[in-house]
N, C-alpha and C positions, 0 to 999 in steps of 0.2 A: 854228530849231526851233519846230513849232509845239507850240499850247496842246493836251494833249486835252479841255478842257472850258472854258468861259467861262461865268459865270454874269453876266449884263449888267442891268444899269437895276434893282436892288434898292437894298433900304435896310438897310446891314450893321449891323450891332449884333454888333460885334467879339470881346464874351467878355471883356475887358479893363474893362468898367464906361466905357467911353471912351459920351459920345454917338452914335447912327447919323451915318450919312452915307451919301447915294448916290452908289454905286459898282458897277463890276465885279469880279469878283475869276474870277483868271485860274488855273487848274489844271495842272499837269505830272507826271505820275510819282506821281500821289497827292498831292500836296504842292501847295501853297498858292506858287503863283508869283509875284505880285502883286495888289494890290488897289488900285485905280484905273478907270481908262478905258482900253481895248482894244479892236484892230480886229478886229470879229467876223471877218476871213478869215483873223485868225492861226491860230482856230480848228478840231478838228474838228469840235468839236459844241458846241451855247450851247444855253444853256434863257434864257428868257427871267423873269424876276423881277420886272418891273413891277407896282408896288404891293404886292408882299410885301417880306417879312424873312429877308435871308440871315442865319443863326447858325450858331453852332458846334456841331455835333451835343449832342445830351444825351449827360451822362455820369453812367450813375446807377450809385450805389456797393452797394446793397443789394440781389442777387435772388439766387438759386436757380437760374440759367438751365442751370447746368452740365449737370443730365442731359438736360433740354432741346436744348440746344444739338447732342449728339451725333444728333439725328436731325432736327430743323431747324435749320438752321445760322442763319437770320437773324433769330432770339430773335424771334417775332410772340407776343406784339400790340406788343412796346417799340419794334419800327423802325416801322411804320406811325406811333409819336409822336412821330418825330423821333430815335428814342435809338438812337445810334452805336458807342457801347461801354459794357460791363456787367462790374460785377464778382460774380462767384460765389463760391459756397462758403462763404457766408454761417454765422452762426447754430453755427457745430462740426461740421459735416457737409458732405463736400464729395464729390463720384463719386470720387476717386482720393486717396489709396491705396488698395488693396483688393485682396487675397488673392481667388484665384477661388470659395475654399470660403465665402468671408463675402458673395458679391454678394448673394444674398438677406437676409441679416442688414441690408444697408448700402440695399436696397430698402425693408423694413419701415418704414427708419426718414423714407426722406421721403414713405415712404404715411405714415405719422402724423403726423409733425411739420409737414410743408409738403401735405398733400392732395391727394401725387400718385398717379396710376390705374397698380395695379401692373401692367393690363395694358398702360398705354402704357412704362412703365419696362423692358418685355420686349423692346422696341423699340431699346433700348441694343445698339451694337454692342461688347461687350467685347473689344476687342481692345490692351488696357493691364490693369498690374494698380499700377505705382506711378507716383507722381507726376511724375516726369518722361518715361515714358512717355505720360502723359494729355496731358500739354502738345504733347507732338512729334504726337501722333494727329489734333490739333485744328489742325496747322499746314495751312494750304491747301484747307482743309474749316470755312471759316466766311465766313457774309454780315456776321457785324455785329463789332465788335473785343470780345474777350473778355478782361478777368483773371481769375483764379481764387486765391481764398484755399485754403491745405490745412486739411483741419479736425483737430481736437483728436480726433473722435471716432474719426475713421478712423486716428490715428496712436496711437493706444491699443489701437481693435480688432488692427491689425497687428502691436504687440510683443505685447503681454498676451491675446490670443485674448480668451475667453468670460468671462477674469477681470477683463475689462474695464467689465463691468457691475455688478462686484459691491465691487471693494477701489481702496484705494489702490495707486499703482504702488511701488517699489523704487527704490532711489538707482540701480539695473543700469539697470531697464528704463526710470528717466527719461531718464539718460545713451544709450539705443536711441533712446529718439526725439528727443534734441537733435541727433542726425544723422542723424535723417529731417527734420527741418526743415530742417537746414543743409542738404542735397539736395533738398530740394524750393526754400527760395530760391533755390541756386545755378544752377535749372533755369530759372526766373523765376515764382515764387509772389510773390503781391501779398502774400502775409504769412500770419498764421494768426487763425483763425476756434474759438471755442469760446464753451460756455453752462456756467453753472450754473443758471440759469431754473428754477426748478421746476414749469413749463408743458411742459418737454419730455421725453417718455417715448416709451418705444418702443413696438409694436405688443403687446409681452408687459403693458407699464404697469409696464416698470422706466423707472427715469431713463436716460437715455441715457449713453454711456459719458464723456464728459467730466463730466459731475456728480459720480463720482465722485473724481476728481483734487482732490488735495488742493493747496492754494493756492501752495504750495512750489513742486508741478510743472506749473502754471500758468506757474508766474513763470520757471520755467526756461526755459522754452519760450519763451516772449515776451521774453527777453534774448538767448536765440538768434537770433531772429529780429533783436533789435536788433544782433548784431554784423554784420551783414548793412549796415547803413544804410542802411537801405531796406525801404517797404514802410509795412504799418501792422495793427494786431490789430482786430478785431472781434469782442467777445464780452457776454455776458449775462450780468451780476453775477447772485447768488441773486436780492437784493432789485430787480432790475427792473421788478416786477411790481405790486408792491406801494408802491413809493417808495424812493429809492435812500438807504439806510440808512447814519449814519455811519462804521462800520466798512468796509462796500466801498466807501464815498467813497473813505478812505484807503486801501484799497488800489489804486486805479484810480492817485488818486495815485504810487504808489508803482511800479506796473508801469509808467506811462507815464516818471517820472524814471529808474529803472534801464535801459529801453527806449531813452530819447531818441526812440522812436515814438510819432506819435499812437493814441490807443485810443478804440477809437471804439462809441459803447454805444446803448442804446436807450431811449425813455419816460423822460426824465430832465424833472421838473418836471411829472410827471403821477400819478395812484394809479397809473395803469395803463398800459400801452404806447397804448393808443388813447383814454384819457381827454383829458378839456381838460387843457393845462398850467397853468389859474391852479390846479391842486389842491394843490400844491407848488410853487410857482413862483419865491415869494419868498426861501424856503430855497435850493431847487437854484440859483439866481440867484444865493444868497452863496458857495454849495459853489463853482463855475467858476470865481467870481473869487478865490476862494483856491488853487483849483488854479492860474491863470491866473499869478497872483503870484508862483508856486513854477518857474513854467515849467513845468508840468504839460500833456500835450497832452492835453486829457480831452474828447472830443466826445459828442453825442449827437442820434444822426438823430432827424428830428421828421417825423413823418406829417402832411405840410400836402395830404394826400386823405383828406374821412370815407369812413367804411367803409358801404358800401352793400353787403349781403351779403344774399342772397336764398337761401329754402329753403323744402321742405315736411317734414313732418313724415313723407309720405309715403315717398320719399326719403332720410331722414333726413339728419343733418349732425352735426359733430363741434363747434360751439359753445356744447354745452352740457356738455363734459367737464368741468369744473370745478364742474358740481354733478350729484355721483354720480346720486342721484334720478333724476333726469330722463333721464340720459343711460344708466342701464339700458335706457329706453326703445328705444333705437337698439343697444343692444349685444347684449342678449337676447331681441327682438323682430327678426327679420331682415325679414317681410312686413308690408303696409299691412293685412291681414286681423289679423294676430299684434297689431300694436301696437293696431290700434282696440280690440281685446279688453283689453289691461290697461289702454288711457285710460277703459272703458267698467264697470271693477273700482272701486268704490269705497272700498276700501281703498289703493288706488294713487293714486286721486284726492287723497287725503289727503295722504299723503305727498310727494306734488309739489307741494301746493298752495301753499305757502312758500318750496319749494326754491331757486326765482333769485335770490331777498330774501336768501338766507341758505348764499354759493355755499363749497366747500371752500377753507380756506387753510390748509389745514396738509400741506405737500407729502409728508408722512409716507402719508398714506390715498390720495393720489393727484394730479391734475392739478387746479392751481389757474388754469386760463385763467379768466378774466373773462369771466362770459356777457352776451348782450346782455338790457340790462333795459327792464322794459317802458314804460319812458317815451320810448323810444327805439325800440320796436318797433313795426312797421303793418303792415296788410294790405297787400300790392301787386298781387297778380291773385286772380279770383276771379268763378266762376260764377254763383253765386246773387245775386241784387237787394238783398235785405237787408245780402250782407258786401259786395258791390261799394261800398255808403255807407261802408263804414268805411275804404275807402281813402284813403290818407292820412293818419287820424288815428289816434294814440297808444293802445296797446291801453290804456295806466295810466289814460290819461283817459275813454276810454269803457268800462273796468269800474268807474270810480268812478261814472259817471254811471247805473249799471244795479247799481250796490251786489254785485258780486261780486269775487271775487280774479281778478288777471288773467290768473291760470295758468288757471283754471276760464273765463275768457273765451275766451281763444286757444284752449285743447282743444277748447271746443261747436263757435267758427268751423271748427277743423279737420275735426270730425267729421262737421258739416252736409254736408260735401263728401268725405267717404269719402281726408280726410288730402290732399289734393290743394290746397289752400287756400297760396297761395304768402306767406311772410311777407316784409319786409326789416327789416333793421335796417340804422337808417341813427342817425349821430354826426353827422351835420352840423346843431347848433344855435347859438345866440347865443354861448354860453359857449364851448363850442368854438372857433370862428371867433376872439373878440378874444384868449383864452387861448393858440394858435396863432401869430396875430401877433403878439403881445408876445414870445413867447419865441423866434418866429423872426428875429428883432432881433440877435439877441444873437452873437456872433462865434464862438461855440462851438456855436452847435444848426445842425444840417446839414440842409440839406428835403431830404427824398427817401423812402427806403425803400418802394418800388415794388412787392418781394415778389416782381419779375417771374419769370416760371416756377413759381410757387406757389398753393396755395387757388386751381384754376382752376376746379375745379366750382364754386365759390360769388360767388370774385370778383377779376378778371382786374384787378390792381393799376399796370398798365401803362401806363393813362391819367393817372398824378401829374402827370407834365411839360406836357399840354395841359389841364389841369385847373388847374392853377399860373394859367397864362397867361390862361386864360382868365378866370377867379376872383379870383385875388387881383390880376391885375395888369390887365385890362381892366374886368371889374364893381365888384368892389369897390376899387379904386384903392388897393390899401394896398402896392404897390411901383411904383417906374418899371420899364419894358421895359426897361432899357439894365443896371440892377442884379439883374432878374431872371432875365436869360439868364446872369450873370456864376455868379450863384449854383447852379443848373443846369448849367453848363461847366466856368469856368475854376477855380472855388474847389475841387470834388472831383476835378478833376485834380492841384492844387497837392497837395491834403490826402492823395491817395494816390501821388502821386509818378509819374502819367502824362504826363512829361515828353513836349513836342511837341503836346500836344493839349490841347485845352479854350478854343483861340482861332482868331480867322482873320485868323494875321499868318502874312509870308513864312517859308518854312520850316515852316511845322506840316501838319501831318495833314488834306488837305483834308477832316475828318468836317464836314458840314454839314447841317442842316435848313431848306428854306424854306418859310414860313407866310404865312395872310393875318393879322395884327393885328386885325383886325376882326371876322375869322370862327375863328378857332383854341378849339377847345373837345374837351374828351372824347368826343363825340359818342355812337354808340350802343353797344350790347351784344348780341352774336348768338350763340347754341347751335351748336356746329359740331363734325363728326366728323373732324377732320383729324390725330388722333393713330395713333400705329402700333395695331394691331388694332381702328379705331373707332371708339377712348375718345373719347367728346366731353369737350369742354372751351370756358369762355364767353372769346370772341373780341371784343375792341373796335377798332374806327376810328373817329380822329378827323375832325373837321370843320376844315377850314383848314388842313392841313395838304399844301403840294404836292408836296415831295419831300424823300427820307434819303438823303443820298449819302455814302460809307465809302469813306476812302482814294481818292476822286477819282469815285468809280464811282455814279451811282445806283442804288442796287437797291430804293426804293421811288416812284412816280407817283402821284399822286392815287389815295393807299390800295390799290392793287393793288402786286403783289412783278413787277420789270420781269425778264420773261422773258429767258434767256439774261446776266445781268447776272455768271453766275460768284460766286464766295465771295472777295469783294475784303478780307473781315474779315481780322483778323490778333488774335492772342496778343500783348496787350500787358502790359508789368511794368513793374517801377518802375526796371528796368535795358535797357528798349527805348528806340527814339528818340524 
């Protein structure tokens, strides 16, 4: 029998943390046949590998791809970076379950919370309404492997309708939805997904419906899920945002012991989900190893990608919900004509002009997201000669240097150019970076949360994995390649129970990506109309990267999707092979 695929003369770096070796590694049926040396005419087809790195496809645990997913099956921009399989439903929100009369309700909410274009969301083909429906729809209609968490938010909207936004549930309607979990694991849900975040509100600027759930029927839920043995929660204590508070320390503790599931959380060892982790570091450092002690599975993804998030004012952007002020701006000014006018109001001046310094945290008045501050903020494109110099540099530092507030700095920039004046905020400094490594050390912080399918107007989060590679493990040396593909693969497979995958030994899942080591980087960012009605949304391909290949199959070549390659993906759980 022959091989359908040989990949020859590479240098494998196995996913096991084992050193490379060159090798071939032989394909049959999707599956990993051997890896050795083979007679290229066993084969049908061999790619040749010389001087790259065959690995184990990325397996990234943290995106939003789900509604994505129903109208591009091969989650782009994640396979162009190697990533194989994705898990959804992230965050309490998930496409499925969903009553036909609530899709627009369940719409609003990842146009606000995740930044999607509700005209590409029109693009969904509704043809499920519960969770095991959603799964069977996505069988044979996917390029890249997909899990999906069910969310909290949708399994509330579904029993408790519209009172889902407002109360606690009933000992009834908790008991309704311990057997929409149990039906949605038994169908193959990776587990369930919920927030109390106080960042997350819906399009009305209520909290989203799991906020209200009181911690009782939380814990119901996530025990459910543990009689299942299988799977893992994903959720967002209140205090994430802020520093994880000792109170949901213990109870994280306490869901993940009653669970016997890992729980897996965000920004832990930081003020903020996107801050340095030295802000907290030493604290959350003692909190793990006390959970750790306890047997406590207590994880927390770590963003080892700064956030490079570009906008105009023009435009607007939702980054500065968390300080009211400011983000009137965008909420009751809809045209560039409307907002120059109240930037140009000097009674509004005033009031903004401290605003970032001083953003809300009291989830009571509204969304406490963390805005980007100005030591951290720059100019990145720009017309005029004068702001073209300031590219680069720190608005904080050049309004100190001209003795103004930097809000009164950034508005003049923006004005000069009729609001068209592009900013970015970018997190990648000193502190950042060793604060980062230290805490990505640590056998409980997971790297990853990619976002993918999310915030794509602003910032297509899909390049983590060759961003990783590139960064931490070719420039700056602070992992070996052979630990850092492990970390990438085989560990969030372990962690989410996607048995068969996350390695490239006999018998698993041939998901594979191969790279140059030399040249593997995030490479660029392009503006592209490829969503249903037009919506653009920002697109990245990396550099070094030669091909993704899913369940045996290539379906990506040197950054292009290989035509005719079919939907080789598959719906994987934590009770597939």
């Amino acid at each position: 029998m022959k091989y359908d695929l040989l990949i020859t003369n590479g240098l494998v770096v196995d996913g096991t943390g084992l050193p490379r070796r060159r090798a071939d590694v032989a394909i049959r049926q999707g599956k990993i046949a051997g890896v050795g040396h083979f007679d290229e005419s066993l084969a049908e087809n061999v790619l040749d590998a010389e001087g790259r790195v065959v690995a184990p496809g990325i397996i990234d645990p943290h995106t939003h791809y789900d509604p994505q997913l129903t109208f591009d099956p091969y989650g782009t921009s994640s396979c162009y970076h190697g990533v194989t399989t994705v898990l959804a439903g992230n965050c309490g929100f998930s496409i499925a379950p969903v009553k036909e009369q609530d899709r627009d309700f369940l719409s609003q909410i990842f146009t606000r919370v995740e930044d999607m274009a509700p005209d590409a969301l029109d693009g969904i083909p509704w043809n499920f309404e519960s969770f095991p429906e959603f799964l069977k729809s996505r069988e044979g209609a996917l390029g890249i492997n997909a899990a999906f968490y069910v969310g909290h938010c949708n399994i509330r909207r579904w029993v408790m309708g519209e009172d889902s936004n407002v109360r606690e549930a009933t000992a009834e309607e908790i008991e309704s939805m311990r057997v929409m979990v149990r039906e949605a694991m038994e169908a193959g849900a990776a587990g369930l997904s919920s927030t109390h975040a106080p960042t997350h509100l819906d399009a009305a600027d209520r909290p989203v419906p799991s906020r209200l759930a009181s911690k009782e029927e939380l814990e119901a839920l996530v025990n459910e899920v543990g009689r299942s043995n299988r799977g893992s929660i994903s959720y967002l204590p209140y205090s994430s945002i802020g520093g994880l508070d000792d109170a949901d320390g213990d109870y994280l503790i306490g869901l993940a012991l009653g669970s016997r599931l890992p729980i897996i959380i965000q920004g832990l060892g930081a003020r903020n989900k996107v801050d340095a982790p030295t802000a907290t570091w030493e604290h959350s450092r003692a909190y793990l190893e006390r959970a750790r002690g306890q047997g406590a599975c207590v994880y927390s993804m770590l963003m080892a990608r700064p956030f490079n998030r570009r906008f105009t004012i023009a435009e607007g952007t939702g980054l500065y919900d968390g300080v009211p002020a400011f983000a009137r701006l965008f909420a009751e000014a809809e045209t560039a004509v409307e907002r120059t006018a109240m930037l140009r109001d000097p009674s509004y001046r005033d009031e903004i002009r401290d605003a970032v310094e001083h953003p809300n945290t009291n989830p009571a008045k509204g969304s406490t997201l963390p805005p980007p501050h100005f030591d951290v903020l720059e100019v990145y494109a720009a017309s005029r000669p004068e702001n073209q110099e300031l590219i680069g540099r720190s608005l904080s530092e050049v309004a100190s240097e001209r003795g103004l507030a930097p809000m009164d700095l950034m508005v003049d920039i923006a004005l000069s150019e009729d609001l068209t004046v592009e900013f970015i905020w970018r997190t990648e400094t000193e502190e950042w970076k060793e604060g980062t490594h230290v805490a990505s050390l640590h056998p409980n912080m997971i790297i990853g949360t990619s976002d993918g399918g999310a915030h794509l107007g602003r910032d297509d989060g899909a390049e983590f994995s060759s961003y990783f590679l590139r960064y931490w493990v070719r420039e700056w040396g602070k992992w070996e390649l052979e630990e850092a593909i492990r970390q990438l693969t085989q560990q969030p497979a372990a962690l989410l129970g996607l048995t068969g995958r996350g390695m490239l030994l006999p018998g698993y899942a041939a998901d594979i990506m191969i790279f140059d080591p030399e040249r593997i980087g995030p490479g660029k960012k392009e503006f592209v109309h490829d969503f249903p009605n037009g919506v653009g949304r920002w697109s990245s391909r990396p550099e070094g990267v030669h091909a993704t290949i899913v369940n045996g199959v290539p379906i990506v070549i040197e950054g292009t999707l290989v035509e005719g390659c079919g939907y080789p993906g598959r719906v994987v759980s934590p009770v597939s092979d």
